[in-house]
C-alpha positions in Angstrom: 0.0 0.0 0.0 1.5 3.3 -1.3 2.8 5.5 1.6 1.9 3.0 4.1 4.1 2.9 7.3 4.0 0.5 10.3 6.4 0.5 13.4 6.9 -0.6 16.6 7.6 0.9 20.1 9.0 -1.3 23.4 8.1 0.0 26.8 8.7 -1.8 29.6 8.1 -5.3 28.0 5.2 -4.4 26.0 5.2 -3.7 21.7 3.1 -0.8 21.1 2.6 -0.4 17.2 1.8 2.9 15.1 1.0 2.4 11.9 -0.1 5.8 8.9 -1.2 5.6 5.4 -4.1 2.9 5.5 -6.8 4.9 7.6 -8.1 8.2 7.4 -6.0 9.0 4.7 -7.4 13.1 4.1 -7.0 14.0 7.5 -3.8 16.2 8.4 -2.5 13.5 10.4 -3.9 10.0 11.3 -2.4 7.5 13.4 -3.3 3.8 14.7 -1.9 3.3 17.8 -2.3 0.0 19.1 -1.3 -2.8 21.8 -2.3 -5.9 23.0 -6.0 -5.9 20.5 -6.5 -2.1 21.7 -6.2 0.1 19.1 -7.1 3.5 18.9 -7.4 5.6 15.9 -5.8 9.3 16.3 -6.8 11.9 13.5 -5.7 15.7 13.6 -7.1 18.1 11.4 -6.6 21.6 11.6 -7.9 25.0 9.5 -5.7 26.9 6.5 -7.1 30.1 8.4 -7.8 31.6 11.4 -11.4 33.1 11.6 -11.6 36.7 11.1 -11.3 38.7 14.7 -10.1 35.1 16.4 -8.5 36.3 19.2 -7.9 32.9 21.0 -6.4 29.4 20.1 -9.2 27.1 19.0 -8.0 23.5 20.1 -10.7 20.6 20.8 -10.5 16.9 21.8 -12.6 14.5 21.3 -12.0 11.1 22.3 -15.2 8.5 22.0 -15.1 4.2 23.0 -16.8 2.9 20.3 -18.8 -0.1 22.5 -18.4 -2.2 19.3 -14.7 -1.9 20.4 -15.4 -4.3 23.2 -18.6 -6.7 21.3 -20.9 -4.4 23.4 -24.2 -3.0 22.4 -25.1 0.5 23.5 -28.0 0.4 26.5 -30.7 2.8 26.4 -33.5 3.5 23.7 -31.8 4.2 20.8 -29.0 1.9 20.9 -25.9 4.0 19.7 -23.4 5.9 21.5 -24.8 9.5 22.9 -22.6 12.2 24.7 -19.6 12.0 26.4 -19.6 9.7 29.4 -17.9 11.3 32.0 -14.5 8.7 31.6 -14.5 10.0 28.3 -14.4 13.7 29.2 -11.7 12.9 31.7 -9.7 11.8 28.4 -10.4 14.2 26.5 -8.4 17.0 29.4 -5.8 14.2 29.6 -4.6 15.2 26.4 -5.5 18.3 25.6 -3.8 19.5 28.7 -0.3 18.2 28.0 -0.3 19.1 24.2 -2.0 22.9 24.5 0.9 24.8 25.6 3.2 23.4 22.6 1.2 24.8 19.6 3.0 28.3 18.1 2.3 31.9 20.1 -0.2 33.2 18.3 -1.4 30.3 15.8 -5.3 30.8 15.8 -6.3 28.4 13.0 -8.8 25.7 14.7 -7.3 22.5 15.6 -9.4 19.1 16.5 -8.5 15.8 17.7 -10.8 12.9 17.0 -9.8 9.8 18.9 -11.7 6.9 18.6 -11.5 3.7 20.4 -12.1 1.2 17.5 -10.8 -2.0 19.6 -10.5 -2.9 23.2 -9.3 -5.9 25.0 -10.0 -4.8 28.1 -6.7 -5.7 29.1 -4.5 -2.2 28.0 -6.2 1.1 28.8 -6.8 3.2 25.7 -6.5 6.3 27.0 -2.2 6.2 27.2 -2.0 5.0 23.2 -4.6 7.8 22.5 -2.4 10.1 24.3 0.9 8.6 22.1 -0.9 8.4 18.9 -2.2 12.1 19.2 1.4 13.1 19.1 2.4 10.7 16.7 -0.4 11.9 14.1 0.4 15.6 15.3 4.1 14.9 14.6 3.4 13.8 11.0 0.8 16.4 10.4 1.6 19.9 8.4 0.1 21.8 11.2 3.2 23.3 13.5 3.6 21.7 16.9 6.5 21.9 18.9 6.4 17.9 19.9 6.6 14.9 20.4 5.1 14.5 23.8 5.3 10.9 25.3 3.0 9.9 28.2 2.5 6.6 30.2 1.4 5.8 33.6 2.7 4.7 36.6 1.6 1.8 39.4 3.4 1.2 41.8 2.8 -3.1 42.7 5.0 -4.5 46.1 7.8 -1.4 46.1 8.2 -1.6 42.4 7.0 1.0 39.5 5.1 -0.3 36.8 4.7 1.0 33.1 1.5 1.3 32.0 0.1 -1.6 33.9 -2.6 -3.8 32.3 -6.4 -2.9 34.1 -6.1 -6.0 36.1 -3.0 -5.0 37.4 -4.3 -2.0 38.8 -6.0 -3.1 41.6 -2.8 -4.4 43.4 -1.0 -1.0 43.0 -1.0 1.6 45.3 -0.6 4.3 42.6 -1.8 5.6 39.5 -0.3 8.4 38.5 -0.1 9.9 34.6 2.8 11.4 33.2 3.1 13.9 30.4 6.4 15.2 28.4 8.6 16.0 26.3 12.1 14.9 26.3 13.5 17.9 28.3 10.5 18.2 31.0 7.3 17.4 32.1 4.3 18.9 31.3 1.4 17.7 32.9 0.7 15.1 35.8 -2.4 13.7 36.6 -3.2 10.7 39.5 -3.7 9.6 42.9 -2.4 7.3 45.2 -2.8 5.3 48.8 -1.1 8.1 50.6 2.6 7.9 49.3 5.2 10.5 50.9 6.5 13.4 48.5 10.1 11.2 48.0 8.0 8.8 46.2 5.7 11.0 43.8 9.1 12.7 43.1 11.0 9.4 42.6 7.8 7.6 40.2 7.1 11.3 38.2 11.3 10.8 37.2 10.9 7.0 36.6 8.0 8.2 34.0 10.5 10.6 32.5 13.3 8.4 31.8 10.3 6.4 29.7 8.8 9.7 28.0 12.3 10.6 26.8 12.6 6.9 25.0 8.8 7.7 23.5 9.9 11.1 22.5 12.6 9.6 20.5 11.3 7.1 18.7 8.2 9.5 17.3 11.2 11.5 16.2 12.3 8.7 14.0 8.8 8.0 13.3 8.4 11.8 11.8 11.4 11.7 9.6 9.9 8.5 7.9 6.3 9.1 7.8 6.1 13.3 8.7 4.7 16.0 6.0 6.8 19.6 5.7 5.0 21.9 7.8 2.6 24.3 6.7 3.2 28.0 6.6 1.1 29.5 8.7 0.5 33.2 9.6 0.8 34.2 13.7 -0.9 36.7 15.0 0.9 39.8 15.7 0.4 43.0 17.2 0.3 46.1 15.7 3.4 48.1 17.4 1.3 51.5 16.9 -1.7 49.9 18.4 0.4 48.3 21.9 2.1 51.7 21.7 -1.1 53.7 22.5 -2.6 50.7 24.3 -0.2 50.9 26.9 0.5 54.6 27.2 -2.9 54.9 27.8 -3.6 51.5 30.7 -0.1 50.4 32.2 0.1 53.1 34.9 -3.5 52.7 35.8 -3.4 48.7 36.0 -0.5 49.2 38.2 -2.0 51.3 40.6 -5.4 48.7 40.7 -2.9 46.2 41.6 -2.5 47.6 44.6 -6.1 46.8 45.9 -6.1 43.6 47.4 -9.3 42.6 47.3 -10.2 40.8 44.5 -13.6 42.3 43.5 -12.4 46.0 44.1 -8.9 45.1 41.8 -11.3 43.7 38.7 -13.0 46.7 39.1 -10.2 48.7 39.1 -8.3 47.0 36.1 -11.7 46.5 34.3 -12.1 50.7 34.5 -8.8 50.9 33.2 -9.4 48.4 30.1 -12.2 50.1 29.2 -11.2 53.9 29.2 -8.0 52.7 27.4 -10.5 50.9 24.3 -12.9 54.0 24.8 -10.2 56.5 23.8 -8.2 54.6 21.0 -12.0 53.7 19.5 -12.7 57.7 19.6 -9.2 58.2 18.1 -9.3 55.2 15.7 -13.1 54.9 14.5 -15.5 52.8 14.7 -14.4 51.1 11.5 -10.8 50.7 11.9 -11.1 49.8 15.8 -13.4 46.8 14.8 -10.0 45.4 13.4 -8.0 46.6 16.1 -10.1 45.6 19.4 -8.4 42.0 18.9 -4.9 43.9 19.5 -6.4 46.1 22.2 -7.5 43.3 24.0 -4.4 41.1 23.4 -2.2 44.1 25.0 -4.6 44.9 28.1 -3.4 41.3 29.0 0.1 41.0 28.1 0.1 44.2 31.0 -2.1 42.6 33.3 0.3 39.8 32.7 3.3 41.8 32.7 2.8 43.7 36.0 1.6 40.4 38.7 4.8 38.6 37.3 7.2 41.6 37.4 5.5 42.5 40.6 6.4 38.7 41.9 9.8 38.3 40.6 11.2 41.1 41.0 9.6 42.7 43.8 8.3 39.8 45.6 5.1 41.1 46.1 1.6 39.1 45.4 -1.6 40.5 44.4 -2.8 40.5 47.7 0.5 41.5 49.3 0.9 37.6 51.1 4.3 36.0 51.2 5.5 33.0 48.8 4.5 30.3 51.3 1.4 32.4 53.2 -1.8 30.5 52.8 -4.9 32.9 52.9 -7.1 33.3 55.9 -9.2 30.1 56.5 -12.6 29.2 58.0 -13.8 26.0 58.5 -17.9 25.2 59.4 -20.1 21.7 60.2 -23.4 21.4 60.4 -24.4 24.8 58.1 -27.4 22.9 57.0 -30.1 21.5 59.3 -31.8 18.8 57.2 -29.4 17.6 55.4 -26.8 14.3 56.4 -23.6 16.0 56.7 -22.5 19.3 55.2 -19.2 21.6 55.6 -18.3 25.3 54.5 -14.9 25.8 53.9 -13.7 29.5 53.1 -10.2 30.3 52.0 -9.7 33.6 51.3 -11.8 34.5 48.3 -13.1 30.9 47.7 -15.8 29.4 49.3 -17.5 25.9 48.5 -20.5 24.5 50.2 -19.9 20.8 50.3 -23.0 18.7 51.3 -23.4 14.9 52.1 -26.1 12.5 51.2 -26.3 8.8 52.5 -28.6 6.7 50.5 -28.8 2.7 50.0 -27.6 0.3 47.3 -30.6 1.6 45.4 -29.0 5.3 44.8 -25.4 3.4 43.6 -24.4 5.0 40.2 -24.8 2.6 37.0 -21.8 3.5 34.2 -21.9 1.6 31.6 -19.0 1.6 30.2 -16.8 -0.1 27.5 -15.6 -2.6 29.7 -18.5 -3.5 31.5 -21.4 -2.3 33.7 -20.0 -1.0 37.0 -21.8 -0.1 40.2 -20.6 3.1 41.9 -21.2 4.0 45.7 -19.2 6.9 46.2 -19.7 10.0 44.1 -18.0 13.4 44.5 -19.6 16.3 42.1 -18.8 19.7 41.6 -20.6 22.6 40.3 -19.2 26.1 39.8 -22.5 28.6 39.1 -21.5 32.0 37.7 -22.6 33.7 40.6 -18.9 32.5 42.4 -17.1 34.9 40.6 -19.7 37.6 40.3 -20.8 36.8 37.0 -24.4 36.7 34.9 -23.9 33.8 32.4 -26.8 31.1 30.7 -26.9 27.8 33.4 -25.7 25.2 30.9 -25.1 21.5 31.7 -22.2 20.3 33.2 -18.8 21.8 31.8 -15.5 19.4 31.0 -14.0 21.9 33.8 -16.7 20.5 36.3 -16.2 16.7 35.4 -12.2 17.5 36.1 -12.3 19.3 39.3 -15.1 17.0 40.8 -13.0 14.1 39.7 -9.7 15.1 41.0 -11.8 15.8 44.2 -13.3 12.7 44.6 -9.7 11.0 43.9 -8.3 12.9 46.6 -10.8 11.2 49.4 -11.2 7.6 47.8 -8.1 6.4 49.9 -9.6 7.3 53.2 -13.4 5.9 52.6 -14.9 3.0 54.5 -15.2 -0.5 52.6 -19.0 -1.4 52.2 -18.2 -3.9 54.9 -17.3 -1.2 57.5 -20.1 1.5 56.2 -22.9 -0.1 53.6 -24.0 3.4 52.3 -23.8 4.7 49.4 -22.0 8.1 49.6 -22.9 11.5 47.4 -21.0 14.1 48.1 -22.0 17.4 46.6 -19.8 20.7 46.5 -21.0 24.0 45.7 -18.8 26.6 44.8 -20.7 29.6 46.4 -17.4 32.1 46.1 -14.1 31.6 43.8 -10.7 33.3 43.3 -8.5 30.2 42.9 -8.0 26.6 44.0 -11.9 25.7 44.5 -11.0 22.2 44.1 -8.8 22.0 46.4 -11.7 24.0 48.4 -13.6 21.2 48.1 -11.5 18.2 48.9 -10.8 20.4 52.5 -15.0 21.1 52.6 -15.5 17.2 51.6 -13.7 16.4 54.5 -15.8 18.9 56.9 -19.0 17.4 55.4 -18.2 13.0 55.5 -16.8 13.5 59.2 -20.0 15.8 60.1 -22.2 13.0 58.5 -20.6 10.4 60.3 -18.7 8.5 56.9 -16.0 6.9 58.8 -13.1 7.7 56.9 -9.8 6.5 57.6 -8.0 10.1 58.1 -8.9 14.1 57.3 -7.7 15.1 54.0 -7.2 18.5 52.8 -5.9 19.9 49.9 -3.3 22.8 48.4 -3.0 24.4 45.1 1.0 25.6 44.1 2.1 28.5 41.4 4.9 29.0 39.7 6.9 32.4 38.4 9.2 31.1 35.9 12.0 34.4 34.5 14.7 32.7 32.4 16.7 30.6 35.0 14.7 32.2 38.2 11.8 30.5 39.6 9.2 31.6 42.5 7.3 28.6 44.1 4.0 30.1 45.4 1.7 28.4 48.0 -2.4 28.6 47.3 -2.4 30.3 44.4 -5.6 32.8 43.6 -7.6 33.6 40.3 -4.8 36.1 38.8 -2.0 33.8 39.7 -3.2 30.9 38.1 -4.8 32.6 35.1 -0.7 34.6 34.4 1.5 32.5 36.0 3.3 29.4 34.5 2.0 26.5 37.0 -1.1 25.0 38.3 0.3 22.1 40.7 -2.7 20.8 43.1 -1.6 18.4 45.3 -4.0 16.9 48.1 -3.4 14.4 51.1 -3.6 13.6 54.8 -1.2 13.7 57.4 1.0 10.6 56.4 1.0 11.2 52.5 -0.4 12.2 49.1 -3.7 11.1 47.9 -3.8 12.5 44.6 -1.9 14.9 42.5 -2.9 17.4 39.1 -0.2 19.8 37.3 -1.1 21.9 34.5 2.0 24.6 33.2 1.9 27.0 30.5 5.4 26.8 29.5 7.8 23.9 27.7 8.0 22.1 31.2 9.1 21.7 34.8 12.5 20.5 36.3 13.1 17.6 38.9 14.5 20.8 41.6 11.4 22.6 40.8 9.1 19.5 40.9 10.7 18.8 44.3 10.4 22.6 46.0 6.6 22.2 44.8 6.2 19.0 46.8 8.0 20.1 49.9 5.8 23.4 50.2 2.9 21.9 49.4 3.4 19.5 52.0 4.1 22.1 54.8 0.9 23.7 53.5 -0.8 20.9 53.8 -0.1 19.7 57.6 -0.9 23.4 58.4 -4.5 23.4 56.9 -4.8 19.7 58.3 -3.5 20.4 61.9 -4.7 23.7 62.7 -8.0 24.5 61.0 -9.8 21.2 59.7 -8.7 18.9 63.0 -10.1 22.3 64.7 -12.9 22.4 63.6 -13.5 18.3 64.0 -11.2 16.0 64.8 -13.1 12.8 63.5 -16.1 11.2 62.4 -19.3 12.3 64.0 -20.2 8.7 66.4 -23.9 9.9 65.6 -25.0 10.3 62.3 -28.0 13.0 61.7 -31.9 11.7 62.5 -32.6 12.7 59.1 -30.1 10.0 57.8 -31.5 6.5 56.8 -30.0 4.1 59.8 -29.0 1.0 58.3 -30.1 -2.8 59.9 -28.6 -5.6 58.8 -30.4 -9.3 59.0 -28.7 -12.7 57.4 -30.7 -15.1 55.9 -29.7 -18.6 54.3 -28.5 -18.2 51.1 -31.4 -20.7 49.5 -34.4 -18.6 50.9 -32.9 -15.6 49.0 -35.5 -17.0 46.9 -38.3 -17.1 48.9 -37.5 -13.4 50.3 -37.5 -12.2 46.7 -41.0 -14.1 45.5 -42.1 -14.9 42.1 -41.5 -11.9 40.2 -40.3 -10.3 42.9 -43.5 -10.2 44.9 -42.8 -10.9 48.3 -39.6 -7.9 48.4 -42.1 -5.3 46.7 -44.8 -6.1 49.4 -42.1 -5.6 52.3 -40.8 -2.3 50.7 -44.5 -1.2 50.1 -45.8 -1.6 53.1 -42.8 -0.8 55.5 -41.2 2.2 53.2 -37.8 1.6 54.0 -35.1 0.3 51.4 -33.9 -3.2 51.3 -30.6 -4.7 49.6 -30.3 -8.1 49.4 -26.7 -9.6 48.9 -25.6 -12.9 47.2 -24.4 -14.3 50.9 -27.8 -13.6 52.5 -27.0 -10.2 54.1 -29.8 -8.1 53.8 -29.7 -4.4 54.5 -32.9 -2.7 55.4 -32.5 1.4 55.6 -34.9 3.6 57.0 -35.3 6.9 58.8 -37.0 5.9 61.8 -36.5 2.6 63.9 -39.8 1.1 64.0 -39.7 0.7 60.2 -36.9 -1.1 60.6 -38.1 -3.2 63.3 -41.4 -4.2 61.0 -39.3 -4.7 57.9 -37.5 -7.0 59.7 -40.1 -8.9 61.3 -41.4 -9.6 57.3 -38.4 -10.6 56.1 -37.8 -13.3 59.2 -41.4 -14.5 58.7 -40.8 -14.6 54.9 -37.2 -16.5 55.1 -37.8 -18.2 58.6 -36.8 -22.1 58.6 -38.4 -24.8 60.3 -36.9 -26.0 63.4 -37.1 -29.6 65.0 -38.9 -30.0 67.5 -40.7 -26.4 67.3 -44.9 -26.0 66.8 -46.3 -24.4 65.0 -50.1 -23.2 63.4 -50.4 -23.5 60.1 -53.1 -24.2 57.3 -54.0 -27.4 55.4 -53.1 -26.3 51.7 -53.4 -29.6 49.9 -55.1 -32.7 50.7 -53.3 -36.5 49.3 -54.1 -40.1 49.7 -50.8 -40.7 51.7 -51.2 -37.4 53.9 -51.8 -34.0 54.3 -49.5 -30.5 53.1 -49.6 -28.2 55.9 -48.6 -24.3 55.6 -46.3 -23.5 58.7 -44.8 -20.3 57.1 -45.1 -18.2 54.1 -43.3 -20.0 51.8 -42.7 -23.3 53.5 -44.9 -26.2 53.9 -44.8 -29.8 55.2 -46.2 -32.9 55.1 -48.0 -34.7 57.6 -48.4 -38.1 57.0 -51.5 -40.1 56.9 -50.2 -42.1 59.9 -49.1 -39.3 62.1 -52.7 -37.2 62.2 -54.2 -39.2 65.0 -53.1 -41.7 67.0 -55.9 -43.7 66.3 -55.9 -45.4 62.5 -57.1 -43.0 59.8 -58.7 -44.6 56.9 -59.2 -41.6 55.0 -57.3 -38.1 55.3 -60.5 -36.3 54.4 -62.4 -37.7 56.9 -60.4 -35.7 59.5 -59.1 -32.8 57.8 -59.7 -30.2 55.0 -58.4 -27.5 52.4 -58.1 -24.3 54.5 -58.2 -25.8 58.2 -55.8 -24.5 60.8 -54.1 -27.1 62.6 -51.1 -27.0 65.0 -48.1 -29.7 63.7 -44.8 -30.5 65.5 -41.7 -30.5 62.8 -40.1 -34.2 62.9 -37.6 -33.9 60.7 -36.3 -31.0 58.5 -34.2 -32.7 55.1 -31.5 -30.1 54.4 -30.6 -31.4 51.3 -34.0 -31.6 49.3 -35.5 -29.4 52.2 -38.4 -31.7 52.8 -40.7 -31.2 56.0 -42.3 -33.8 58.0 -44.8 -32.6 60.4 -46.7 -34.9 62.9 -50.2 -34.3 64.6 -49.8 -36.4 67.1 -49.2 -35.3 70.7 -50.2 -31.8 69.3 -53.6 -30.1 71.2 -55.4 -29.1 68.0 -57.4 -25.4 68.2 -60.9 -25.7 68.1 -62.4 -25.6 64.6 
């Protein structure tokens, strides 16, 4: 096949293979990446032009799991794959995170990566080769990209790292961190752990170099035999006349709202400036001609904005808010805000502020995913919503963003270490966090409130956790490590390095930078800082405020009863069509679970529910005892004897021979269909669980 190209890649003892030239062949760059029977097909497609007036770059993932990949069929009414599951989104800001920053300054043209998922083996994750082969088809592509990146992940199985470990594999590691580079730095980390010290994130983020740098190599080779020249494309610049006048006319003022340290009186401030700047070049320009300028106008305002917080950092060491490097803003921690609800927390830091609130429910309210791989039951959720109204905004309520997915994942992530096993606690566990306020770090806000609100609700988790989100000031070879960055710093400044924990070690761990990458001594100064940060927000405001799980949980909380049945009269507890578990849960109101060894949980808000659901089920699943009487009712009438009904469900047989003690010639001459009569069990069979029941000796009721 004419320009077809196959070759192949070892990591750590497994053949990953990129092949170009069979699929996709009018996209800019296509790629199949592919090990084990995962492959992934990578396409990347990008614009000859920037739109008119584009003033930002235009880059968009998409990455979809076909379910044909994996035999499946779609569920749901239609049958075919609909939006973005949320795994998928996760993907999606895997990649596009480490890849962003490494497009040209000022390339506008729209750029989209399509990965699909085309076969899965449920063995190797997909989203590492769709990482790889976004690179790869980048690499080979006309459109200018300053690769390759590599990526793999780590696991960490007894003491020794792993390389992309196969799905199975995860469950024994007690790690799983990604890593994202190129062969000179990192660019992006993204993972949690079971509480590993900062010596070990440090040590398994340079063990995933080592392997990025071999990736980065080959897809250098693989570009000289299968890349395109690149495309010339046009940058935007800025007209000199237009940044001349802009800044004349907005530095001095920006500088002085700078000043203001609070947050809603700076935007103010800086947002007056802005606009008398683009008021009086429009008046001197005309409407016409400052149409076409406004993009530069607007381009400049930042570049100053930028400018100033950075030259204000580096080289006068002062922050927006005049705090040191290390200073953590003021913090308030609150239980109990809301009076009807399980558990809830408010946890202010400085200009952020997230209301996180818990909710205990039964296996019932467990999430369903349906994914690729299979259908998976979830019992701990962790969401996050960030309404305009946290940063003083009016915008349209849309559905959830990719940006709420990330930080409510990363969230949850940082408190699945510490949660109870459904042995310990058999709830299932939503946790809710509402971002009321923001400047900065509000997911990090709401690991600390996540905390506040589990302990409040009584969730027994294993240790507090709490959360800390580090900048970075990068000037040639100068670099400024700051400690809970706000809204300006993250927006100007070069890092976004959130790193969340408990006392003994590091639960889970993001970094998003802005420039070609981070070094090993800066990696390690993050780490340490965060870590004193950390212990500080840990010790002295969140152990404070409550040092451990509530003993109580809130009357307004379904209390949970637990009864075991033998695992055969599951059965008999469910009914035909599951009659005999609907007429419990009808009648009683309270929630019942039913497990495969016979444990069955009953929930419900007050205790004499419980005690009635109970007494259903035991009279439902109750098993005949030796020796015991009981009153039952004749159901069935035979030559040889007569069926008696001792409990729902169960019946035995009393023998013709054992109704009187006097012969019986006929059993219908002493009993009949519907009779109640009081039988003593005999003999229970286990095995065939046959009853036999004897009249004899028994004082019948009067009939």
């Amino acid at each position: 096949m004419a320009g077809y190209i196959k070759e192949t890649l070892e990591i750590a003892g497994k053949t990953i293979t990129f092949e170009t030239g069979r699929l996709a062949k009018q996209a800019d760059g296509a790629v199949l990446v592919g090990c084990g029977d995962t492959l992934v097909l990578c396409t990347v497609v990008a614009s000859k032009q920037a739109r008119e007036g584009q003033s930002f770059f235009p880059l968009t993932v998409e990455y979809r799991e076909k379910f044909y990949a994996a035999g499946k069929i779609p569920g749901g009414f239609f049958k075919r794959e609909g939006r973005l599951r949320e795994s998928e989104i996760l993907t999606c800001r895997l990649i596009d995170r480490p890849i962003r920053p490494l497009f040209p300054e000022g390339y506008l043209n729209e750029v989209q990566v399509i990965l699909t998922v085309i076969s899965h083996d449920r063995e190797n994750a997909p989203d590492i080769l769709a990482l790889l082969g976004t690179s790869a088809a980048l690499e080979i592509s006309d459109v200018p990209f300053s690769g390759p990146v590599g990526g793999v992940r780590i696991g960490r199985v007894e003491g020794s790292f792993v390389v992309n470990p196969l799905v199975p594999e995860k469950e024994f590691s007690d790690m799983d961190i990604v890593v994202a580079g190129t062969e000179d730095a990192v660019t992006m980390i993204e993972g949690e752990a079971k509480e590993i010290t900062e010596e070990d994130a440090a040590a398994a983020i340079e063990f995933a170099h080592g392997e990025i740098k071999k990736i980065a190599a080959f897809l250098k080779k693989f570009r000289e035999k299968a890349g395109r020249p690149k495309r010339e494309v046009v940058l935007k610049t800025i007209d000199p006349e237009i940044k001349k006048k802009t800044e004349a006319l907005a530095k001095g003022k920006i500088e002085d709202a700078f000043k203001i340290s609070d947050k809603i009186k700076r935007q103010d401030a800086i947002a007056d400036a802005k606009k008398e700047a683009s008021e009086a070049i429009e008046k001197e320009l005309g409407d016409e001609a400052f149409k076409k300028a406004s993009s530069d106008v607007g381009s400049v305002l930042e570049e100053i904005e930028s400018g100033i917080i950075r030259d204000r950092i580096a080289n006068e060491s002062v922050r927006p808010d005049g705090r040191k490097f290390d200073e953590i803003r003021p913090i308030e921690c609150e239980i109990t805000v809301l009076p009807r609800t399980h558990g809830s927390g408010l946890f202010t830091r400085g200009q952020t502020q997230a209301l996180v609130v818990v909710t205990l429910g039964s296996d019932d309210d467990a999430q369903i995913l349906d994914e690729v791989e299979g259908e998976f039951s979830k019992t701990y959720m962790l969401q996050y919503n960030f309404p305009p109204f946290s940063t003083g905004e009016a915008k349209p309520l849309r559905g959830v963003g990719r940006r709420e997915v990330g930080h409510g994942n990363l969230a949850e992530r940082s408190l699945r270490p510490v949660m109870p096993s459904r042995e310990d606690f058999p709830y299932t566990v939503q946790v809710v966090s509402d971002i009321l306020e923001s400047n900065g770090s509000s997911s990090m806000a709401s690991v600390c409130g996540a905390t506040l609100a589990l302990m409040d609700a009584g969730v027994p988790i294993t240790k507090p956790v709490a959360g800390i989100a580090m900048g970075l000031i990068k000037e040639g070879d100068k670099f400024i490590i700051l400690t809970d960055i706000q809204g300006a710093e993250d927006h100007f400044g070069d890092m976004d390095f959130k790193v969340a924990g408990t006392k003994d070690g590091i639960t889970a761990i993001q970094m998003d930078i802005k420039i070609s990458g981070v070094t090993r001594e800066i990696m390690a100064k993050a780490l340490s800082e965060a870590k004193k940060a950390r212990l500080f927000i840990l010790e002295e405001k969140i152990v404070k405020c409550i040092a451990e799980p509530k003993k109580e949980m809130s009357p307004f909380a379904p209390k949970v009863s637990v009864v075991t049945i033998s695992k055969e009269r599951i059965k008999d507890l469910i009914g035909p069509g599951g009659k005999n578990i609907k007429r419990i849960v009808e009648e009683t109101g309270a929630k019942i679970d039913i497990e495969q060894d016979g444990s069955v949980r009953i929930f419900a808000n007050d205790d004499s529910i419980s005690q009635m659901a109970i007494r259903m089920i035991k009279e439902v699943t109750a098993e005949a005892e030796v020796g015991a009487v009981y009153e039952g009712e004749v159901v069935k009438l035979m030559p040889f004897g007569a069926f008696v009904n001792i409990m729902p469900g169960t019946d035995g047989l009393v023998h013709i021979s054992a109704i009187r003690k006097e012969r019986v010639e006929k059993v219908e001459d002493v009993l009949k269909e519907g009779q109640r009569v009081k039988v003593l069990v005999k003999e229970v069979d286990r095995k065939t669980g046959k009853i036999s029941l004897t009249m004899k000796d028994v004082e019948q009721p009067e009939n």
